[in-house]
N, C-alpha and C positions, 0 to 999 in steps of 0.2 A: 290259434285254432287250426287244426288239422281242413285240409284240402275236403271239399265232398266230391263225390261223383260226379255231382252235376255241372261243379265249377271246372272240374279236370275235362269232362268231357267239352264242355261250352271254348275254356283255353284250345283244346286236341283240335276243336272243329276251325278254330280262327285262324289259329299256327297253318292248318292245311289250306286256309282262304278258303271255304266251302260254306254253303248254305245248309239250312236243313235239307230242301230240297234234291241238291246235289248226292248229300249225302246217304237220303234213301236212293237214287241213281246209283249210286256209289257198291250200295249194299242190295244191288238187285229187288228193291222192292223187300227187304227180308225186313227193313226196321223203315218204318214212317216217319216223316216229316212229323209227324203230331207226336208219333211216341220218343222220338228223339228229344223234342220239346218238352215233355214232362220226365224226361232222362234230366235233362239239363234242369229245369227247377227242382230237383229230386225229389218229386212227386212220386216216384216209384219205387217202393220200399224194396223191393225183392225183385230187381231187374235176373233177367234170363242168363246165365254164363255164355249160352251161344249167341247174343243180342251182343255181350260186352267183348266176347272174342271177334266176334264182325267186325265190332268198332276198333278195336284196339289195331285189326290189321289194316282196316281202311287210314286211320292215322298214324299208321307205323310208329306204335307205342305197345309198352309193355302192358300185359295183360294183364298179370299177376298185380300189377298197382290199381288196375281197375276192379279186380276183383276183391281185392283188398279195402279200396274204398267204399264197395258195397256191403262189406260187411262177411263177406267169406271170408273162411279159415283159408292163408296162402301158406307152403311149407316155406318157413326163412329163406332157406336157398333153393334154388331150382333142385329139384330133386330129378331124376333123369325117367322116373317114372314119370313126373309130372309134365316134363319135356316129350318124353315118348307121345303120352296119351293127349298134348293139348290141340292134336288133330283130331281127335280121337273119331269127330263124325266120320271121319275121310276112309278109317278103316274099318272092314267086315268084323265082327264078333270073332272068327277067325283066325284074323291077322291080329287082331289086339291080345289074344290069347296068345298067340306065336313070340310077338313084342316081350310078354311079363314073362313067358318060359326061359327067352334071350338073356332077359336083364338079369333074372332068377339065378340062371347059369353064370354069367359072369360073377354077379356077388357071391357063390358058391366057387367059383376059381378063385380068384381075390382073397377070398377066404383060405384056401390049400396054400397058395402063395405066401401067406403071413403063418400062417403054422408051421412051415420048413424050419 
């Protein structure tokens, strides 16, 4: 039987020696003690991607397995879009426009590159 959420996350927090507690400490008050706790019984059918990227950086574990255990689509391999944008709060509308233009361009080079 495949890993849940709740048991990955409940392992992530023990590996780190951390409490619930700690761990909203941890995550500045962004995820609770209590919602942690129904994280971990997998009570929560459609946890938040930005709840599961906090956690995954607090336990310095891979994201993409947590978000996988929740039941989103993860692309097989890191895709470099998906690499770019898994900060994505961090950047302006702007700058995440800038990012996809960048990457855009290069697969667009890459591409001249293979047609010679």
């Amino acid at each position: 039987m495949a890993d849940t959420l709740g048991s990955i996350l409940k392992e992530a927090r023990a590996r780190a020696g951390l409490s619930l507690r700690a761990v909203e400490k941890a995550t500045d008050g962004k995820i609770s003690n209590g919602y942690l706790s129904l994280l971990e019984s997998d009570a929560v059918k459609e946890p938040s991607p930005r709840y599961l990227h906090e956690l995954a950086q607090v336990y310095k574990m891979d994201y993409a397995r947590l978000m996988k255990a929740s039941g989103y689509t993860v692309p097989s391999n890191s895709s470099t879009r998906a690499l770019a944008f898994s900060k994505e709060e961090d950047l302006t509308e702007e700058e995440r426009d800038e990012v996809e233009r960048f990457i855009n361009f290069m697969v667009a080079e890459r591409s001249k590159r293979k047609g010679r």
